[in-house]
C-alpha positions as CSV (number, residue, x, y, z in Angstrom):
1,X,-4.6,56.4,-48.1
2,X,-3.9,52.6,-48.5
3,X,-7.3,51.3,-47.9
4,X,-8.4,54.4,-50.7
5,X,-5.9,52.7,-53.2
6,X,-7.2,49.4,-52.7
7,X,-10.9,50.3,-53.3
8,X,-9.1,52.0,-56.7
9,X,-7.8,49.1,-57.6
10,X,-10.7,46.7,-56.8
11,X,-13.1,49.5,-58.6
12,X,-10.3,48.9,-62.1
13,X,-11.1,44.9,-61.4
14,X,-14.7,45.2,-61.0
15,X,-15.8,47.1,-64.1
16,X,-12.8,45.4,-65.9
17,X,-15.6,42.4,-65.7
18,X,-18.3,44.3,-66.7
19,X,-16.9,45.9,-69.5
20,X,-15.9,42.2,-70.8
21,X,-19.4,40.8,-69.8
22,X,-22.3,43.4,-70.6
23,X,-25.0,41.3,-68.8
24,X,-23.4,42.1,-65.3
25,X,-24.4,46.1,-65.5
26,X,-28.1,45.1,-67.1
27,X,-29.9,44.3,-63.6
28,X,-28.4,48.0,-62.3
29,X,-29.8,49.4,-65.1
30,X,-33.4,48.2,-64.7
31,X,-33.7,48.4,-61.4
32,X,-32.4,52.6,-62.0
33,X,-36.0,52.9,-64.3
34,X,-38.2,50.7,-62.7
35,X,-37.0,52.3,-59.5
36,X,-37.8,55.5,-61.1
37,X,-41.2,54.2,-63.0
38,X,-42.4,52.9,-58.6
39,X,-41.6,56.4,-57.9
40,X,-44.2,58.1,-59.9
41,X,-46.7,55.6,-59.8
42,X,-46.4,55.6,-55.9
43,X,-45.6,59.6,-55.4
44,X,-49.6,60.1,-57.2
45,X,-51.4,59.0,-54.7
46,X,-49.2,59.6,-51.6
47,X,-49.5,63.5,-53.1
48,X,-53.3,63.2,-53.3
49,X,-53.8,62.0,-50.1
50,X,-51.5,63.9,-48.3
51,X,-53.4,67.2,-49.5
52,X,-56.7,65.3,-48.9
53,X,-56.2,63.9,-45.5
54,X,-52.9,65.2,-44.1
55,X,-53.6,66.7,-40.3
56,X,-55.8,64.6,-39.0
57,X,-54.7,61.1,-36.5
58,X,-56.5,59.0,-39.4
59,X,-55.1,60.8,-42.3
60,X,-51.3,60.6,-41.2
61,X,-51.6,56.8,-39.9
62,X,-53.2,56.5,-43.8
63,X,-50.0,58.2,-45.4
64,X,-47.5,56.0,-43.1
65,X,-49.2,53.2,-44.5
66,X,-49.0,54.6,-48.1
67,X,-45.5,55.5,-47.6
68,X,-43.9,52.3,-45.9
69,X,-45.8,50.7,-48.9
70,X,-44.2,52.5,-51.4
71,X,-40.8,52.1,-49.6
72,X,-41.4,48.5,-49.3
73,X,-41.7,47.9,-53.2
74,X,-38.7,49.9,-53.4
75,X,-37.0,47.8,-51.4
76,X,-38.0,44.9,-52.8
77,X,-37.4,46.3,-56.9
78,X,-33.7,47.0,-55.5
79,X,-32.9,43.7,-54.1
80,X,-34.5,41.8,-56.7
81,X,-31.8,43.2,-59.4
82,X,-29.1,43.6,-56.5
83,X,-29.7,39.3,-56.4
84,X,-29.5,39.3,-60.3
85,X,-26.0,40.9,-60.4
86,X,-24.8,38.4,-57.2
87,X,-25.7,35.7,-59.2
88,X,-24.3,37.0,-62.1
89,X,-20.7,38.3,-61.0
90,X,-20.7,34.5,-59.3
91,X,-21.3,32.8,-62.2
92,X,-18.9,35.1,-64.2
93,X,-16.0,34.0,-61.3
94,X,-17.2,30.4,-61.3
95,X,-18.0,29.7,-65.0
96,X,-16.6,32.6,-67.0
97,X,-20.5,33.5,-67.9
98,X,-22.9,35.1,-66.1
99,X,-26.0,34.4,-67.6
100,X,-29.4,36.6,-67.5
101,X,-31.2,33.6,-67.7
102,X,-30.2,31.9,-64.9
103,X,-29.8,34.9,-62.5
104,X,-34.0,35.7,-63.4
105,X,-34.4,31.9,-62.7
106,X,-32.5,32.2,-59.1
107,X,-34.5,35.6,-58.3
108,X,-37.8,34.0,-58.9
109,X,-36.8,31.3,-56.5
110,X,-35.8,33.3,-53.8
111,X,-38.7,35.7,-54.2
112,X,-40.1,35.1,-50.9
113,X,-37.0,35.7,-49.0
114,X,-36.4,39.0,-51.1
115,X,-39.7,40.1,-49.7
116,X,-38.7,39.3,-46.0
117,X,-35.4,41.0,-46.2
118,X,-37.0,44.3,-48.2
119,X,-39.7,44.2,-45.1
120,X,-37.2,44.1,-42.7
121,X,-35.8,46.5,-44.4
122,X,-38.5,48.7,-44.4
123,X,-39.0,48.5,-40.3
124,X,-35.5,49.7,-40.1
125,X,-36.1,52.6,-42.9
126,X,-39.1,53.7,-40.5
127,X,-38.0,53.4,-37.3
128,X,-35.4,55.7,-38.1
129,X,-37.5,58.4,-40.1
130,X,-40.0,58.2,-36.9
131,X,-36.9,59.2,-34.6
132,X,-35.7,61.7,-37.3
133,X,-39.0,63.5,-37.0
134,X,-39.1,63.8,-33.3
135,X,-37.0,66.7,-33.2
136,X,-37.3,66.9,-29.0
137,X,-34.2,68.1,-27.3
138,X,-34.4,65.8,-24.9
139,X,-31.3,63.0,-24.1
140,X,-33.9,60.4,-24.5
141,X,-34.6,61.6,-28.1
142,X,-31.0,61.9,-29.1
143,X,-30.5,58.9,-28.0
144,X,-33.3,56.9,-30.4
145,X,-32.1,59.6,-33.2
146,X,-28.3,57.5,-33.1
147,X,-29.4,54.5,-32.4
148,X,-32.0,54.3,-34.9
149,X,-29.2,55.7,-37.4
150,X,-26.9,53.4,-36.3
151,X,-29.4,50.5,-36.6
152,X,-29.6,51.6,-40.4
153,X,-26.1,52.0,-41.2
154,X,-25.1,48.2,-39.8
155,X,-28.4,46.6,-41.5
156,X,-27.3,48.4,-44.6
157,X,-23.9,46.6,-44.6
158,X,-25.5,43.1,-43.6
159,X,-28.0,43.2,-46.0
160,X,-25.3,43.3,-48.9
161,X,-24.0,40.5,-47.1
162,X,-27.3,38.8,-46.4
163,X,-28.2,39.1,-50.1
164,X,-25.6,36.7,-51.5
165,X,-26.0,34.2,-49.0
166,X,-29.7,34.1,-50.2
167,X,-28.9,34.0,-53.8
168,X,-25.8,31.9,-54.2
169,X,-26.9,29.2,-51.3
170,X,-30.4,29.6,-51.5
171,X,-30.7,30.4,-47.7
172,X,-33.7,32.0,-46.2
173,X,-33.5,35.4,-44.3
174,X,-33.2,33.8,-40.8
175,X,-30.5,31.1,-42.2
176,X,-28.9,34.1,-44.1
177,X,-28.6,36.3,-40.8
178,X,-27.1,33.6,-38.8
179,X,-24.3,32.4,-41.5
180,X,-23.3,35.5,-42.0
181,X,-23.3,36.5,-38.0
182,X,-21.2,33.2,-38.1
183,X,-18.7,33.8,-40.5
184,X,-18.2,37.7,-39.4
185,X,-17.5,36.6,-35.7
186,X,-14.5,34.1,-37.4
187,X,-13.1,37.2,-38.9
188,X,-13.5,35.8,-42.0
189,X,-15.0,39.0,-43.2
190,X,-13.6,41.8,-41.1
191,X,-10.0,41.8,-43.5
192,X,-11.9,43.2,-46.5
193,X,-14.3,45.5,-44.6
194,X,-11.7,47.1,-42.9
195,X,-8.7,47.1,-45.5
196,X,-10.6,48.3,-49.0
197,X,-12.3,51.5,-49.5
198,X,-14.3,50.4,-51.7
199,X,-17.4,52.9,-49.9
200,X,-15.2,55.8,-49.9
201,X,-13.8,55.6,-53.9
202,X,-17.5,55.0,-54.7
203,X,-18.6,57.9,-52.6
204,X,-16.6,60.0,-54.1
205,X,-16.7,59.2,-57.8
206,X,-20.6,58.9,-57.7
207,X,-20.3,62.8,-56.1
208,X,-17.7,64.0,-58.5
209,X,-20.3,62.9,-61.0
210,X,-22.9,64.3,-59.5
211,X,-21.5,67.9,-59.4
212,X,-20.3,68.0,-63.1
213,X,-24.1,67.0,-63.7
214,X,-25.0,69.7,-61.8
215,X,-22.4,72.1,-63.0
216,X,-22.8,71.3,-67.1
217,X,-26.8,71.4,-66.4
218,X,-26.6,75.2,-64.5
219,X,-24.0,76.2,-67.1
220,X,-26.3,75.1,-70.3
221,X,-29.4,76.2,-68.4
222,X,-28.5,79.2,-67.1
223,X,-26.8,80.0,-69.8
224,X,-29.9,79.6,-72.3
225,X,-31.9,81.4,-69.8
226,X,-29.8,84.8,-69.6
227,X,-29.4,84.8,-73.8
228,X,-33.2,83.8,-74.0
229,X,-34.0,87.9,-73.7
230,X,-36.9,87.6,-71.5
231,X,-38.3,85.0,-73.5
232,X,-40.2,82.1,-71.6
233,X,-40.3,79.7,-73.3
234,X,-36.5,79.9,-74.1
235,X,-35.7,79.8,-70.6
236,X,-37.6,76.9,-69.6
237,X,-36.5,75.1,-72.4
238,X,-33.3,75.9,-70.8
239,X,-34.2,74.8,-67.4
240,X,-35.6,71.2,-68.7
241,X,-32.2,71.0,-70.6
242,X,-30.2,71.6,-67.4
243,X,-32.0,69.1,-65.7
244,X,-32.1,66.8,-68.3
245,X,-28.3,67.0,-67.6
246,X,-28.2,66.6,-64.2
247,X,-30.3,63.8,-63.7
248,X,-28.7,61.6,-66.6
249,X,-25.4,62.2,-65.1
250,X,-26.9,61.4,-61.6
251,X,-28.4,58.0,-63.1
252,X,-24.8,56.8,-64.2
253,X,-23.6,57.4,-60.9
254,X,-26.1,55.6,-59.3
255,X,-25.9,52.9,-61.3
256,X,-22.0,52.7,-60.9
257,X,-22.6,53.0,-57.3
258,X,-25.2,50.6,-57.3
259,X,-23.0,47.5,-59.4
260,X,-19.8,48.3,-57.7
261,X,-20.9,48.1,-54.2
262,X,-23.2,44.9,-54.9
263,X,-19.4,43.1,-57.1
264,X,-17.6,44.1,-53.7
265,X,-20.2,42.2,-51.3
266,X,-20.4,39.2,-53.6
267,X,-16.8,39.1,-54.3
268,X,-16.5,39.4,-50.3
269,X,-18.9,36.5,-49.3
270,X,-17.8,34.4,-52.0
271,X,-14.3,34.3,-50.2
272,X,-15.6,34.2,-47.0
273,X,-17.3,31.5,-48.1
274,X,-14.7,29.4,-49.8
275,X,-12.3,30.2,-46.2
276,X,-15.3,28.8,-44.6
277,X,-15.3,25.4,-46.6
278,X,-11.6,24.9,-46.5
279,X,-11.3,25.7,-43.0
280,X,-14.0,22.9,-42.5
281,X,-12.4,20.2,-44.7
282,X,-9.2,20.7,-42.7
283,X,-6.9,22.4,-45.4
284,X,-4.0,24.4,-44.5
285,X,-3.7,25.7,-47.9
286,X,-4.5,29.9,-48.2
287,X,-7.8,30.6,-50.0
288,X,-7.0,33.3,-52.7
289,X,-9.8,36.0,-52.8
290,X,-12.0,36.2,-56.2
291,X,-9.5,38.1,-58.9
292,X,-11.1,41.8,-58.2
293,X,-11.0,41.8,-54.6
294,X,-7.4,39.5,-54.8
295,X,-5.9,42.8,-56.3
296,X,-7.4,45.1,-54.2
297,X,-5.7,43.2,-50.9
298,X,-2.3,42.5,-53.3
């Protein structure tokens, strides 16, 4: 129950700095719709083909190719404006600005390493969708099916972690990987993993959101549908409505999901990070966390 309060009151900190600096929600928001703009374009094709080709050896090694393609750019669209918030909420906590300008400037910098950490990514994403599909009841296969979702579920949480180390010390994916490896195996991360539920307030509120979407949409919808009398065209204009509903509500919670989980990482490493220096230089002196994650471990 404690760690649940402290993800509370790091989520009030968190969008207490984006409500007074507007730029720090923008990069969530574009990567939402150009997230949603990759889809289409890359769902086309992968459709075509899969009705084209699908069942034969050549045809499905053709439509893993398309797909881990299309993941890939995903990958690499959501890390892009994931580094564009890091930089942000650090220059907001360093110089009381975070600038659009500056974040673009960083991101187009570090484009490179973006692209190796979205196709690492990508293996990962695969390797686990390959063992999800081999539905074998064998130990063997249950075996790859966990491991595989384990794999995911820790390169998940390091790549949040790897992501500011790219963007706020301009450290490739290899240098990235090891500095953070370093600075978890000092502990230096483990007390705000462990202590703030910042996952399980987010879950929750993007899932509470998510349902009244769903809820107001069936409720308008279905609603429209049963007065429409038989009439078509009333009831789909109902059934657009309801989804019109849903998905807008589904798109805040994403992108409330999306920022709050990035601020945590950032406000995380950037402590870490500062520990790490002191600790270096000697100093005995405590290293207060950034101000949002300070008064979630108050």
């Amino acid at each position: 129950m404690q760690s649940f309060s402290r993800g509370w009151s790091f989520l009030k900190q968190a969008w207490g700095m984006a409500f007074k600096d507007k730029d720090l929600l923008k990069p969530s928001v574009y990567a939402l719709v150009v997230g949603m703009i990759v889809s289409v374009i890359g769902i086309i094709p992968l459709a075509i083909a899969y009705f084209v080709f699908s069942g034969s050896s050549i045809g499905n090694f053709a439509l893993a190719i398309m797909g881990g393609i299309l993941i890939f750019v995903q990958f690499v669209v959501t890390y892009m404006f994931s580094g564009m918030t890091v930089y942000l909420i650090y220059g907001y906590l360093s110089e009381g600005d975070g600038r659009m300008d500056k974040a673009w400037a960083i991101v187009k910098r570090d484009f490179f390493d973006i692209l190796t950490l979205a196709a690492v990514s990508t293996v990962v994403n695969m390797l686990k969708s390959a063992a999800q599909r081999n539905r074998k009841n064998s130990i063997i296969s249950g075996l790859m099916r966990s491991a595989t979702g384990l794999l995911e579920t820790l390169w998940t949480e390091a790549a949040y972690l790897i992501l500011p180390a790219m963007v706020i010390d301009d450290l490739n994916l290899k240098d990235s990987m090891q500095r953070i490896w370093k600075i978890t195996k000092e502990n230096l991360l483990l007390v705000g993993i462990s202590t703030v539920g910042v996952r399980w307030v987010t879950g929750l509120i993007s899932f509470l959101f998510s349902a009244i979407g769903l809820a107001i949409g069936f409720v308008i919808g279905g609603g429209l549908s049963f007065i429409s009398g038989g009439s078509t065209a009333i009831s789909l204009v109902g059934i657009i409505i309801g989804a019109f509903i849903f998905f807008a509500f589904a798109m805040v919670a994403s992108i409330f999901s999306s920022y709050t989980n990035t601020a945590y990482h950032t406000c995380l490493y950037i402590w870490a990070r500062e520990v790490e220096t002191a600790k270096a230089q000697g100093s005995s002196v405590q290293v207060l966390a950034p101000a949002p994650l300070a008064a979630a471990l108050a």
